[in-house]
N, CA, C and O atoms as a Maestro MAE file, in Angstrom:
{
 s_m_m2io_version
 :::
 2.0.0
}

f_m_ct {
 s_m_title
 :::
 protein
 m_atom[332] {
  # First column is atom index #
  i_m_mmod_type
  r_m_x_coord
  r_m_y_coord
  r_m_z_coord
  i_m_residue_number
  s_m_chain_name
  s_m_pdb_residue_name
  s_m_pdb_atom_name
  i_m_atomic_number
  :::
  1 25 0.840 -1.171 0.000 1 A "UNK " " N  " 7
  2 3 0.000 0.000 0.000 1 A "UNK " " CA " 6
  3 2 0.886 1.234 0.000 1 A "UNK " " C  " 6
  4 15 1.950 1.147 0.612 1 A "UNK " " O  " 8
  5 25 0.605 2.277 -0.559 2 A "UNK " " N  " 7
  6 3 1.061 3.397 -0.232 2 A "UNK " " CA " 6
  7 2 0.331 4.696 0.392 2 A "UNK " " C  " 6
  8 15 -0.765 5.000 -0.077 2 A "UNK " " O  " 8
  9 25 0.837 5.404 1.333 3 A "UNK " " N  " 7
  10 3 0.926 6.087 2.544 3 A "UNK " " CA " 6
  11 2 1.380 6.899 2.288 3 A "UNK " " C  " 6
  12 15 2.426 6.771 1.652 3 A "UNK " " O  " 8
  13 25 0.847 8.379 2.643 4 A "UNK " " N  " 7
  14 3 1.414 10.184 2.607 4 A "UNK " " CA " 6
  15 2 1.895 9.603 4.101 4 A "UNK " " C  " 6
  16 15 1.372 8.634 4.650 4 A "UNK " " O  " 8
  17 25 2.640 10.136 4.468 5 A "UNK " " N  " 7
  18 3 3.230 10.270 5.848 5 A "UNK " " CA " 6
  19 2 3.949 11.752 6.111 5 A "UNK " " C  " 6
  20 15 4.828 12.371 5.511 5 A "UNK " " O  " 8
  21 25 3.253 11.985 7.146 6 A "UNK " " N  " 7
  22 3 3.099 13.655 7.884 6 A "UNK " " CA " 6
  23 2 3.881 13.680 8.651 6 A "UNK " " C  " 6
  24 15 3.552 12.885 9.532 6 A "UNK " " O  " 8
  25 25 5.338 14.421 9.013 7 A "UNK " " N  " 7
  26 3 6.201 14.842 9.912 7 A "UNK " " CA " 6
  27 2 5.464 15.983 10.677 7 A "UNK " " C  " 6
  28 15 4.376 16.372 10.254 7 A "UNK " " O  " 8
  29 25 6.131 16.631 11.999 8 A "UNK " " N  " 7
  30 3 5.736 17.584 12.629 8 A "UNK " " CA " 6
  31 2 6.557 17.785 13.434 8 A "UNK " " C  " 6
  32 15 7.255 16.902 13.932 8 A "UNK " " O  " 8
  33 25 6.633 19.292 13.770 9 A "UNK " " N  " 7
  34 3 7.516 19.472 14.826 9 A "UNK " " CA " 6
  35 2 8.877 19.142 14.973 9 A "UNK " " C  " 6
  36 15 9.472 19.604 13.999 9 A "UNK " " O  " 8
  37 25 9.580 18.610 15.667 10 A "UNK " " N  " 7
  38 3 10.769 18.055 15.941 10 A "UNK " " CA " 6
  39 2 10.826 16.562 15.151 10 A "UNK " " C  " 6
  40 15 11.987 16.247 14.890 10 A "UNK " " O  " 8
  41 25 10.313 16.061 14.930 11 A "UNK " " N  " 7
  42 3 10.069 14.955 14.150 11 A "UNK " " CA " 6
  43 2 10.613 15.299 12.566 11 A "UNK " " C  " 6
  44 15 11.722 14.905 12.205 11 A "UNK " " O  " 8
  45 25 9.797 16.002 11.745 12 A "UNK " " N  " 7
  46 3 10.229 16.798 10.800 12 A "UNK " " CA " 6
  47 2 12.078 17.105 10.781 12 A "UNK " " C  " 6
  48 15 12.958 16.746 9.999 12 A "UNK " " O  " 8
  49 25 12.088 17.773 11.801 13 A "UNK " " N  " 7
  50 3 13.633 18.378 11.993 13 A "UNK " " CA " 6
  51 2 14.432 17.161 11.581 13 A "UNK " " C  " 6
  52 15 15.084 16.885 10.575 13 A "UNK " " O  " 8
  53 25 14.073 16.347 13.037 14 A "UNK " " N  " 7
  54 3 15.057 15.101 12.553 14 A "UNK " " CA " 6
  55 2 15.320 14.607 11.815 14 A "UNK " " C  " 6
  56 15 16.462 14.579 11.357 14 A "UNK " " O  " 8
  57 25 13.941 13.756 11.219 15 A "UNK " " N  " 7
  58 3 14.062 13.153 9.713 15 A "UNK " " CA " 6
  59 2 14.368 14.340 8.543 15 A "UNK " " C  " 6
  60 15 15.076 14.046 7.580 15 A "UNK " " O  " 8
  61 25 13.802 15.682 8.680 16 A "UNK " " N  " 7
  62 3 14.826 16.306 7.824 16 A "UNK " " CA " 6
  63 2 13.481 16.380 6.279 16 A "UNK " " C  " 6
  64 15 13.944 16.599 5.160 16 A "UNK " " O  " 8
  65 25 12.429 16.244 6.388 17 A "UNK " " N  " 7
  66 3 11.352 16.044 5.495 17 A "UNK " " CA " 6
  67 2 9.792 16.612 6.140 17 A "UNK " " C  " 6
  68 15 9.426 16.109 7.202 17 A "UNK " " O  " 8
  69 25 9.026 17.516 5.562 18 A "UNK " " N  " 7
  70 3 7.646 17.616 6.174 18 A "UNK " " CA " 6
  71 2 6.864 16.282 6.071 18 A "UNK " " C  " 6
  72 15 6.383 15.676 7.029 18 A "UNK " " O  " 8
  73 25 6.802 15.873 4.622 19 A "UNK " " N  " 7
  74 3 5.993 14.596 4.473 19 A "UNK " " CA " 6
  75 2 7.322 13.676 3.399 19 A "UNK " " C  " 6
  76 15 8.496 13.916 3.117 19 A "UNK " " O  " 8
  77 25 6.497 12.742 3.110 20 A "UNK " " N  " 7
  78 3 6.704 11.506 2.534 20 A "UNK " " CA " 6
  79 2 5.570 10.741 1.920 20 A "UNK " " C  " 6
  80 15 4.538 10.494 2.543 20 A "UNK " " O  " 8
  81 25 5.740 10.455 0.957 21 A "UNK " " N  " 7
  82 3 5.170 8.556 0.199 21 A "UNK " " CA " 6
  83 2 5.830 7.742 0.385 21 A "UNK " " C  " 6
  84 15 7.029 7.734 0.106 21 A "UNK " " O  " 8
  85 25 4.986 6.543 1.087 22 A "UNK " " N  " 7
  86 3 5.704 5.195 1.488 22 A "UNK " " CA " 6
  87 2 5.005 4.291 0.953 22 A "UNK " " C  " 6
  88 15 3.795 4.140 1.118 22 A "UNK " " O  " 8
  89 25 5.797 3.565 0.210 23 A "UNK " " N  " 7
  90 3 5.330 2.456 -0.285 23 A "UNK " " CA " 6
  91 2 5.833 1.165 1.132 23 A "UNK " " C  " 6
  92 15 6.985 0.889 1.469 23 A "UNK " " O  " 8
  93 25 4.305 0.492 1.810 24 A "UNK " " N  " 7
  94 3 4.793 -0.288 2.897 24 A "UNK " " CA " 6
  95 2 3.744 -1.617 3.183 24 A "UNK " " C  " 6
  96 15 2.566 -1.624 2.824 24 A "UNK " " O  " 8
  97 25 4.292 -2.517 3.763 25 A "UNK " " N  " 7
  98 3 3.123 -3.707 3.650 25 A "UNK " " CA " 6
  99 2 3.042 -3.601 5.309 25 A "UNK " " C  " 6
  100 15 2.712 -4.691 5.776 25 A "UNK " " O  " 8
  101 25 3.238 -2.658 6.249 26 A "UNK " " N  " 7
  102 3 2.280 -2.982 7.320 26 A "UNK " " CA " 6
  103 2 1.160 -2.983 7.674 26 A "UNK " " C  " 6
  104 15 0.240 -2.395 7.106 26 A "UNK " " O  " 8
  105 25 1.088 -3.625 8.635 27 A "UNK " " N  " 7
  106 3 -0.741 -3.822 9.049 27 A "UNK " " CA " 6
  107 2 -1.233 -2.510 9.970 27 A "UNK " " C  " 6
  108 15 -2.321 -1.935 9.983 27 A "UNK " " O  " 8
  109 25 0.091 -2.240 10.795 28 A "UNK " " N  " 7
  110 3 -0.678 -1.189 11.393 28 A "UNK " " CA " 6
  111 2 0.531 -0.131 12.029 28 A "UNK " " C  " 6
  112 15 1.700 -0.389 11.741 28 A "UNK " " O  " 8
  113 25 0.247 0.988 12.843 29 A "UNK " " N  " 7
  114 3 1.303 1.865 12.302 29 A "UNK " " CA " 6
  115 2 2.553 1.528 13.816 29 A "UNK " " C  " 6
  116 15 3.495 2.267 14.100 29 A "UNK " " O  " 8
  117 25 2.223 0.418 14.450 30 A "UNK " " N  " 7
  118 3 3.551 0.410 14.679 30 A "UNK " " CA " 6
  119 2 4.613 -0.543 14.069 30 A "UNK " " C  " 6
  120 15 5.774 -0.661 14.462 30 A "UNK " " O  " 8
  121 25 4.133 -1.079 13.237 31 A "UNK " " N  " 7
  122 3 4.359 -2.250 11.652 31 A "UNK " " CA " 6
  123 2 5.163 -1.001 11.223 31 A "UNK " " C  " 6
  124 15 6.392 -1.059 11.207 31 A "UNK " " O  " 8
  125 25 4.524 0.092 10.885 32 A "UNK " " N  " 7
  126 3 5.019 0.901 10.094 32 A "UNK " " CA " 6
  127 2 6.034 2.174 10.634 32 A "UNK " " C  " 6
  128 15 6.690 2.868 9.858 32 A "UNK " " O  " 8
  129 25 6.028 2.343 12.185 33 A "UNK " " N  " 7
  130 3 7.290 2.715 12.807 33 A "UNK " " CA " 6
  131 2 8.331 1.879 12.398 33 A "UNK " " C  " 6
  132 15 9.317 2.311 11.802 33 A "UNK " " O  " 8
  133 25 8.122 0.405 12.760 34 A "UNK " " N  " 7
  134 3 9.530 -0.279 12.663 34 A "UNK " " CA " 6
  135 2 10.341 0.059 11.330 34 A "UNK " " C  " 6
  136 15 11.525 0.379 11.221 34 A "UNK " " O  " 8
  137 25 9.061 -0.158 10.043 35 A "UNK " " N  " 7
  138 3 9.787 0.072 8.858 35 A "UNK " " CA " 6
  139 2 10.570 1.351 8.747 35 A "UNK " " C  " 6
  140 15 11.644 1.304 8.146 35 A "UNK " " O  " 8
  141 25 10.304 2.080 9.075 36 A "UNK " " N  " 7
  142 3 11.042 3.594 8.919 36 A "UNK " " CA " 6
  143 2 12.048 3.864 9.884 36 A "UNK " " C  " 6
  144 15 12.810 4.781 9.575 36 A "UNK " " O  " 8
  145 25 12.292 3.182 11.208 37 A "UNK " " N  " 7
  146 3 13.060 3.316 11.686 37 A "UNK " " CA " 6
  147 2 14.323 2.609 11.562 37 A "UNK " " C  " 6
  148 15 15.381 2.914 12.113 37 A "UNK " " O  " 8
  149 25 14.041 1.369 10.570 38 A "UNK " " N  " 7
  150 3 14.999 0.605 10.262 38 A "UNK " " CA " 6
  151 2 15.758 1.217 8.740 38 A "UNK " " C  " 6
  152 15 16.702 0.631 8.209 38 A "UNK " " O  " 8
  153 25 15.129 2.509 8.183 39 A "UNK " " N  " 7
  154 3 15.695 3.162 7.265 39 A "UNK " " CA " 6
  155 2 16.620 3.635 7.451 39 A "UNK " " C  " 6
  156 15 17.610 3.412 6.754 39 A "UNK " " O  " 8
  157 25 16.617 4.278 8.241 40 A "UNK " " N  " 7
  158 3 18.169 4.930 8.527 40 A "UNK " " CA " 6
  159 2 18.442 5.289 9.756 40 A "UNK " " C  " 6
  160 15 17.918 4.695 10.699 40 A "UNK " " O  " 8
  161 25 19.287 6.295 9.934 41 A "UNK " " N  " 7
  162 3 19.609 6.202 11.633 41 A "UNK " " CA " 6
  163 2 18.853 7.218 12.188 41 A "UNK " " C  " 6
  164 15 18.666 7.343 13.398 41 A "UNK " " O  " 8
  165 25 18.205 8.293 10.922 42 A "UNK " " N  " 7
  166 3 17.503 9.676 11.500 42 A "UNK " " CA " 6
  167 2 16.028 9.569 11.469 42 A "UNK " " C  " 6
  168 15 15.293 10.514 11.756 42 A "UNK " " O  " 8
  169 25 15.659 8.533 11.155 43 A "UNK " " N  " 7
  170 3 14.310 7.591 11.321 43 A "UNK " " CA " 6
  171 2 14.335 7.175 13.003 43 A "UNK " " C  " 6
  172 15 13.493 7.564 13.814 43 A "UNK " " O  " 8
  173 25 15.466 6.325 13.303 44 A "UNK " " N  " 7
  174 3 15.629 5.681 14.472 44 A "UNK " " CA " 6
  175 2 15.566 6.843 15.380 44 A "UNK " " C  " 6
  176 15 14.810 7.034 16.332 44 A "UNK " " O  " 8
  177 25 16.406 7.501 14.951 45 A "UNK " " N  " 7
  178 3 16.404 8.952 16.244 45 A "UNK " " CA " 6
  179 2 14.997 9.735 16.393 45 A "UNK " " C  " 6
  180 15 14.623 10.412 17.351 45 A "UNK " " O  " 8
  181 25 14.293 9.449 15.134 46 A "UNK " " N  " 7
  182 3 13.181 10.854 15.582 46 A "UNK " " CA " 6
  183 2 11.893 9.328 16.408 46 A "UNK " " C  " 6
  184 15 11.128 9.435 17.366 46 A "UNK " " O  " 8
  185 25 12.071 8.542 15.834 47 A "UNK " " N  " 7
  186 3 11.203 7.632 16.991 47 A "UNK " " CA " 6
  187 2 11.928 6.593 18.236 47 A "UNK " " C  " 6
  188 15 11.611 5.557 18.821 47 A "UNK " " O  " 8
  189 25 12.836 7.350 18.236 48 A "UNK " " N  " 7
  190 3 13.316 6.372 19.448 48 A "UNK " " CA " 6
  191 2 12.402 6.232 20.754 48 A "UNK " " C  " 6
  192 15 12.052 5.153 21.232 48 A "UNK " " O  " 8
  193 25 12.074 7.486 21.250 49 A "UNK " " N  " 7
  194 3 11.075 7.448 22.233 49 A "UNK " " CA " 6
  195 2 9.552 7.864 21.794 49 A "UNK " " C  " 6
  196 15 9.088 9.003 21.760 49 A "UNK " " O  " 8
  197 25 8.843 6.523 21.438 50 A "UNK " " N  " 7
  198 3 7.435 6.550 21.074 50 A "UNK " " CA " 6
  199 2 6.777 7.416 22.116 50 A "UNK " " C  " 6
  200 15 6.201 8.455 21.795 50 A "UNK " " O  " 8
  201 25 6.861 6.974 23.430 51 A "UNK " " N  " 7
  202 3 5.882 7.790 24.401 51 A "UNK " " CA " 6
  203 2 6.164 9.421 24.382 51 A "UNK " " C  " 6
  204 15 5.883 10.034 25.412 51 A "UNK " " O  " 8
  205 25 6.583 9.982 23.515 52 A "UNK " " N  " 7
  206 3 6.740 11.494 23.262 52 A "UNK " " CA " 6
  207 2 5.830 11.742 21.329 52 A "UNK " " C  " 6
  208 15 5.659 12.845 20.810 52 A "UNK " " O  " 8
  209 25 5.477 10.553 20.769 53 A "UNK " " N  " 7
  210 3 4.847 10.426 19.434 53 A "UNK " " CA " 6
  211 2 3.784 10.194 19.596 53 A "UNK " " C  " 6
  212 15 3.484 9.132 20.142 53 A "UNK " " O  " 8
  213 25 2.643 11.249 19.115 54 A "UNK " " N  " 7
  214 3 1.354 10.779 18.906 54 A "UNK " " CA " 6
  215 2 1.313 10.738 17.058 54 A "UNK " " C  " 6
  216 15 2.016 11.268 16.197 54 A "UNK " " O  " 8
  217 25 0.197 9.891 17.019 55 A "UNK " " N  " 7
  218 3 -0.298 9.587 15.943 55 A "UNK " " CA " 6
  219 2 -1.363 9.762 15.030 55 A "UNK " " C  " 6
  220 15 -2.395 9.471 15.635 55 A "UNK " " O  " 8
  221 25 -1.598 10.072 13.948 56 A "UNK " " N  " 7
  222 3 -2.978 10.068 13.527 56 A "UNK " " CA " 6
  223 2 -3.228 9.948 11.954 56 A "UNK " " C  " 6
  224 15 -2.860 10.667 11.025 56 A "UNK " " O  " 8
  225 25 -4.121 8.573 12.000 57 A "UNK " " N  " 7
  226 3 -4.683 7.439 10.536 57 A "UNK " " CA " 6
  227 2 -5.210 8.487 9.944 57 A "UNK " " C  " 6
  228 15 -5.714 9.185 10.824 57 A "UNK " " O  " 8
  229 25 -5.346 8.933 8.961 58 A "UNK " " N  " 7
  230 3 -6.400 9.994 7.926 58 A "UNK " " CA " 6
  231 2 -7.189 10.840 9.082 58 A "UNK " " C  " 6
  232 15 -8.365 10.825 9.445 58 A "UNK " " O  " 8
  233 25 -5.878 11.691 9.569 59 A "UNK " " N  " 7
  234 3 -6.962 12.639 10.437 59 A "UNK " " CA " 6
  235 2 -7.229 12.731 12.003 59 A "UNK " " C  " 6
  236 15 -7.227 13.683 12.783 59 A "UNK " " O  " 8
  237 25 -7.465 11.328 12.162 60 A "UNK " " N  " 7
  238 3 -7.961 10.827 13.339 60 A "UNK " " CA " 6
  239 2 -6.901 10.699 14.224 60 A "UNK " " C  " 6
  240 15 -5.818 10.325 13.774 60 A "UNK " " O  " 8
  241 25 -7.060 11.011 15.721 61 A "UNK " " N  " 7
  242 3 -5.802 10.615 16.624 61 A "UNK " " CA " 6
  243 2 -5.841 9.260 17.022 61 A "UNK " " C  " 6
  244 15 -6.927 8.976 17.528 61 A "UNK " " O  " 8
  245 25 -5.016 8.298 16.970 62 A "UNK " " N  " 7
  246 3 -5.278 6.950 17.428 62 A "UNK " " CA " 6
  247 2 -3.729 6.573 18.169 62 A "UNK " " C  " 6
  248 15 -2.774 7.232 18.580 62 A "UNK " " O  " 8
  249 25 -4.046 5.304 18.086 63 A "UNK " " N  " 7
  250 3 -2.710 5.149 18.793 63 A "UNK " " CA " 6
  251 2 -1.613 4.116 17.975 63 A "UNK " " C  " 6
  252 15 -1.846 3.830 16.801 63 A "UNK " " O  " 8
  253 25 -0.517 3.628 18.606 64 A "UNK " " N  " 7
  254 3 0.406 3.011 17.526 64 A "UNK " " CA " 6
  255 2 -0.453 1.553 16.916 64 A "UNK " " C  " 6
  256 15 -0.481 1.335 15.705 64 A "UNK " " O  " 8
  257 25 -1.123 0.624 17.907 65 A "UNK " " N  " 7
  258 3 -1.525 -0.366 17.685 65 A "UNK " " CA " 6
  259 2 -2.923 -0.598 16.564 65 A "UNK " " C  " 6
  260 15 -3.497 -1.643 16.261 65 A "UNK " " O  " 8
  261 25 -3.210 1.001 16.060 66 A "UNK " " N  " 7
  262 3 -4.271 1.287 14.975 66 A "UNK " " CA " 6
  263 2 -4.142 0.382 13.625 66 A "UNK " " C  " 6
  264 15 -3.134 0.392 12.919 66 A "UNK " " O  " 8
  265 25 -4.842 -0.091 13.468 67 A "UNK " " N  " 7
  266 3 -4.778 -0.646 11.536 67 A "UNK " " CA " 6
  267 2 -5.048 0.232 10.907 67 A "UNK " " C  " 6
  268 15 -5.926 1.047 11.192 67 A "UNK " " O  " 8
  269 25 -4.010 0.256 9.445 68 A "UNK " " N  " 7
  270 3 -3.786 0.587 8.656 68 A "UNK " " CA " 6
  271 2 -4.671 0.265 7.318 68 A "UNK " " C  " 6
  272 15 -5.089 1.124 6.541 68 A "UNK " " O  " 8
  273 25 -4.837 -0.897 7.225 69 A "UNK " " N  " 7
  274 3 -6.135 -1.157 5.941 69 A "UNK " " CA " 6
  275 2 -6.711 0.287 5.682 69 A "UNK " " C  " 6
  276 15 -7.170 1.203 6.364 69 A "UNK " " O  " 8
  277 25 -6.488 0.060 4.513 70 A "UNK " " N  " 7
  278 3 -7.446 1.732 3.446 70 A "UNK " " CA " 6
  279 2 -6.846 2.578 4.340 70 A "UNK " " C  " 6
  280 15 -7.780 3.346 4.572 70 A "UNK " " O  " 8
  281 25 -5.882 2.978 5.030 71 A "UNK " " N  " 7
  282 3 -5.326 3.873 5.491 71 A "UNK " " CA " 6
  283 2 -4.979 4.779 4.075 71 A "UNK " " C  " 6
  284 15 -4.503 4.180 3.111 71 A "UNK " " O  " 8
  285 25 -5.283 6.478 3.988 72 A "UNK " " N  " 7
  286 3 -4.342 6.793 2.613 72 A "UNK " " CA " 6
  287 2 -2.893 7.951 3.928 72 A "UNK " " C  " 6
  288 15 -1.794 8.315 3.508 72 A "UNK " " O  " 8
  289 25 -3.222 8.132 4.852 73 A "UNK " " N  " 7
  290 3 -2.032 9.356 5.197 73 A "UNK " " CA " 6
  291 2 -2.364 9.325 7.155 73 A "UNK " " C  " 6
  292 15 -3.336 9.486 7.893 73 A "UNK " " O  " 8
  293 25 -0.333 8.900 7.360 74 A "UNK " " N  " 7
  294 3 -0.326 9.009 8.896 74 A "UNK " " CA " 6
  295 2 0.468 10.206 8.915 74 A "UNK " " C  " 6
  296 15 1.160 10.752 8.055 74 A "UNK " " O  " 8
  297 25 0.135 10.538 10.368 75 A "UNK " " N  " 7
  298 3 0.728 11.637 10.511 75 A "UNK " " CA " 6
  299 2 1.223 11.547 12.356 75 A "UNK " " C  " 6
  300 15 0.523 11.267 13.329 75 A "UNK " " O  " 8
  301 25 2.815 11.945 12.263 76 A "UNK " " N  " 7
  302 3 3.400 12.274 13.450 76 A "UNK " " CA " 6
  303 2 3.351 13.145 14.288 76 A "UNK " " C  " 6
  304 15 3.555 14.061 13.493 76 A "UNK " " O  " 8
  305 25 3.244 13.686 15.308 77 A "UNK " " N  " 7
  306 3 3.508 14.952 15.913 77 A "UNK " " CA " 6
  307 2 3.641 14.192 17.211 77 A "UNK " " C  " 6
  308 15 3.313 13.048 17.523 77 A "UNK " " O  " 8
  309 25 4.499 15.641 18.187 78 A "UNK " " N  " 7
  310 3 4.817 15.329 19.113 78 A "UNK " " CA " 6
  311 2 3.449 15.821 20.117 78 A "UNK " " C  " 6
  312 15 2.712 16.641 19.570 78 A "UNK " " O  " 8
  313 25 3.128 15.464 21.278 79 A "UNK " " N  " 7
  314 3 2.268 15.845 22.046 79 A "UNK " " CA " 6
  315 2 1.642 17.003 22.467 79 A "UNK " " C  " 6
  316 15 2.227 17.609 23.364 79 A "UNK " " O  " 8
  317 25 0.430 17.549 21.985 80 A "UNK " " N  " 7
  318 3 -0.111 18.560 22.150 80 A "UNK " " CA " 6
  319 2 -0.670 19.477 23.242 80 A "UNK " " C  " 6
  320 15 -1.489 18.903 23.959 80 A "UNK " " O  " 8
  321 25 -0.442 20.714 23.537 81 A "UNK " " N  " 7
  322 3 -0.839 20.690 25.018 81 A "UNK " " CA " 6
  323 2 -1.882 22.123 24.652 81 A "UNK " " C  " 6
  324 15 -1.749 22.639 23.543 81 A "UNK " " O  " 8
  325 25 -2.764 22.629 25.513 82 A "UNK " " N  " 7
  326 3 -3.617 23.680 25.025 82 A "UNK " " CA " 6
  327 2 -3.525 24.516 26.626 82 A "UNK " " C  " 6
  328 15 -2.987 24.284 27.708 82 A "UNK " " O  " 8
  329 25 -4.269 25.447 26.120 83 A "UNK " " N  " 7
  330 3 -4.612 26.332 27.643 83 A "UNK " " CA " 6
  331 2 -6.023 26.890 27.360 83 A "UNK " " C  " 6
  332 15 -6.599 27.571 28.208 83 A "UNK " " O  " 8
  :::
 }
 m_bond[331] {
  # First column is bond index #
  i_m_from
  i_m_to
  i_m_order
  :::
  1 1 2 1
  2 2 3 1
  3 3 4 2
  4 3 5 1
  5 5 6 1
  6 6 7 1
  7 7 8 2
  8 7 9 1
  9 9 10 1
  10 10 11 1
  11 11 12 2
  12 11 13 1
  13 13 14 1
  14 14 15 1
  15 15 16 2
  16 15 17 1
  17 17 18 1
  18 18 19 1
  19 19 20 2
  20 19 21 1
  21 21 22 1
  22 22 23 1
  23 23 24 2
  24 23 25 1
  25 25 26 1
  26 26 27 1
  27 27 28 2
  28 27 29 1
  29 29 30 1
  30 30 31 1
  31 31 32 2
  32 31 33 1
  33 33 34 1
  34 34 35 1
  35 35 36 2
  36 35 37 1
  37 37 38 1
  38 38 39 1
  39 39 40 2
  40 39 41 1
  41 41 42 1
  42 42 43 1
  43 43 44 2
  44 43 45 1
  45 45 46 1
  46 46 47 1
  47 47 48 2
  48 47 49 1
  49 49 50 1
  50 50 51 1
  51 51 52 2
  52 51 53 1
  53 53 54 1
  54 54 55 1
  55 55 56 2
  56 55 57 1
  57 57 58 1
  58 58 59 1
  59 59 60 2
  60 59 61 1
  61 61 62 1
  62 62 63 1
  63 63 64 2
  64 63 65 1
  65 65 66 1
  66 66 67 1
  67 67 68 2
  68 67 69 1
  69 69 70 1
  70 70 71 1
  71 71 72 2
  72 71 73 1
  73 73 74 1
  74 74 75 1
  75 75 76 2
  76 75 77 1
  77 77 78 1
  78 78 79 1
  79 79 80 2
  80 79 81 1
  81 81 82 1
  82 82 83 1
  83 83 84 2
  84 83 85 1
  85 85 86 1
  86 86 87 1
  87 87 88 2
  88 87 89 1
  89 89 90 1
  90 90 91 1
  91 91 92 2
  92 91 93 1
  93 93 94 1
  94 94 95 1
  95 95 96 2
  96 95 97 1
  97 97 98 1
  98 98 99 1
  99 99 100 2
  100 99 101 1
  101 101 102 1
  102 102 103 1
  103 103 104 2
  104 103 105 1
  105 105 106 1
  106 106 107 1
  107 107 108 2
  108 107 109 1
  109 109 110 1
  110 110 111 1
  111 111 112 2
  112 111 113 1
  113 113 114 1
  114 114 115 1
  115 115 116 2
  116 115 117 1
  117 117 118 1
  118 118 119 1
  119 119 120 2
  120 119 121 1
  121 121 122 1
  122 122 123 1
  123 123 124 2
  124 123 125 1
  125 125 126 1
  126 126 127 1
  127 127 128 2
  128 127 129 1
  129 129 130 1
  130 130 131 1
  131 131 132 2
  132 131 133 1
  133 133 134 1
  134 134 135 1
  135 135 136 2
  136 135 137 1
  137 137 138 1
  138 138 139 1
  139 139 140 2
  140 139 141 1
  141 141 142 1
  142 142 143 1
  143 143 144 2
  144 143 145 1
  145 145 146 1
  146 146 147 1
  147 147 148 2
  148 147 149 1
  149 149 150 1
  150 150 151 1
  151 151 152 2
  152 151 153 1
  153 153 154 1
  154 154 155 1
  155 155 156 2
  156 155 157 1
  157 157 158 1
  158 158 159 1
  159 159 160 2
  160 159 161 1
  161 161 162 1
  162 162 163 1
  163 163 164 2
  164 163 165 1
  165 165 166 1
  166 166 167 1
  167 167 168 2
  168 167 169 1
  169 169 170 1
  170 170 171 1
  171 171 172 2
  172 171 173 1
  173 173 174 1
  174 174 175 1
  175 175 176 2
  176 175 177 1
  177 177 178 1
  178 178 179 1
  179 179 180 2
  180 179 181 1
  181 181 182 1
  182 182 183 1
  183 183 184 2
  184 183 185 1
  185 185 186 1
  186 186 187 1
  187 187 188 2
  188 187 189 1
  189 189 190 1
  190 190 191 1
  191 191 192 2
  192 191 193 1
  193 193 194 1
  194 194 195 1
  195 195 196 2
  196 195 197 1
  197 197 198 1
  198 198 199 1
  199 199 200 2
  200 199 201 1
  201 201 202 1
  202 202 203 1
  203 203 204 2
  204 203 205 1
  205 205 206 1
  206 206 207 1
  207 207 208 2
  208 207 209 1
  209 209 210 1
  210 210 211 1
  211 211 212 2
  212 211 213 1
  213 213 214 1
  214 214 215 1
  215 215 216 2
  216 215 217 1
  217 217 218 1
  218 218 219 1
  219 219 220 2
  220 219 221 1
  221 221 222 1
  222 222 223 1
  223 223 224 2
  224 223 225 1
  225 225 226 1
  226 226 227 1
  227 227 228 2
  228 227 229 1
  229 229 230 1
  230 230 231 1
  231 231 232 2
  232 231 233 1
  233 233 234 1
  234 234 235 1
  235 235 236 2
  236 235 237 1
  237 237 238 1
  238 238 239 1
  239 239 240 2
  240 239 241 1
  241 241 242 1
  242 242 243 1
  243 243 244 2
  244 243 245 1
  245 245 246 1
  246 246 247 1
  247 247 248 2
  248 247 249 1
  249 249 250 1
  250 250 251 1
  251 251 252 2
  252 251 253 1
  253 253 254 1
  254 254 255 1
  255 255 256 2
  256 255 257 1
  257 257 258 1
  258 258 259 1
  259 259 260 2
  260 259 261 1
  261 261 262 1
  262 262 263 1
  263 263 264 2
  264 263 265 1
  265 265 266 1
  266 266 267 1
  267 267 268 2
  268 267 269 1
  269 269 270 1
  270 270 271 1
  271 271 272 2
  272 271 273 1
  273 273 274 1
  274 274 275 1
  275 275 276 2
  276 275 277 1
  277 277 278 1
  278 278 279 1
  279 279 280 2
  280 279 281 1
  281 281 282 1
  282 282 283 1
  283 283 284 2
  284 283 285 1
  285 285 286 1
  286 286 287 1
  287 287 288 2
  288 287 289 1
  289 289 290 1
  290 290 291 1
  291 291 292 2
  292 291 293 1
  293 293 294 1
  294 294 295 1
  295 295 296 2
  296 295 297 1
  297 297 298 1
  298 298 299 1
  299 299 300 2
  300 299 301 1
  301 301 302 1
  302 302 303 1
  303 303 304 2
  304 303 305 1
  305 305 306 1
  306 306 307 1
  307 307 308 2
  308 307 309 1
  309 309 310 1
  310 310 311 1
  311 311 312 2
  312 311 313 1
  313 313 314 1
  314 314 315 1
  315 315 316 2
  316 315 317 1
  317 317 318 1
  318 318 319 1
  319 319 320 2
  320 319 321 1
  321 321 322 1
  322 322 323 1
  323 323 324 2
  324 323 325 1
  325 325 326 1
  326 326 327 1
  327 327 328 2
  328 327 329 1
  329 329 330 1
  330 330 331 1
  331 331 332 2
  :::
 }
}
């Protein structure tokens, strides 16, 4: 399947890209952390610590263990805070 994939924030920085197309056969997006982190080393660095990564399938905030099926675009960011 292929996947828009959304950087943000410090995430972005690291990997060094706003978005991406991924061509990927995971099932779900922590299937699809591993793949990208096993790309290179600035993959590994911007997800080394998941519990600072939220996530979100077409939009939606979910969490890593979400399926991907008909997924078209994930997106990274780091944790949001409001006032």
């Amino acid at each position: 399947m292929t996947l828009t994939v959304l950087y943000f924030a410090w995430l972005r920085e690291r990997i060094g890209l706003p978005r991406e197309t991924v061509d990927t056969s995971a099932a779900t997006v922590a299937d699809l952390v591993a793949e990208l982190a096993a790309r290179e080393d600035r993959y590994a660095l911007a997800f080394a610590d998941l519990a600072s990564v939220r996530v979100a399938v077409d939009q939606t905030l979910t969490d890593m263990d979400a399926p991907l099926a008909q997924a078209r675009e994930v997106a990274f960011f780091p944790p949001m805070t409001g006032g």
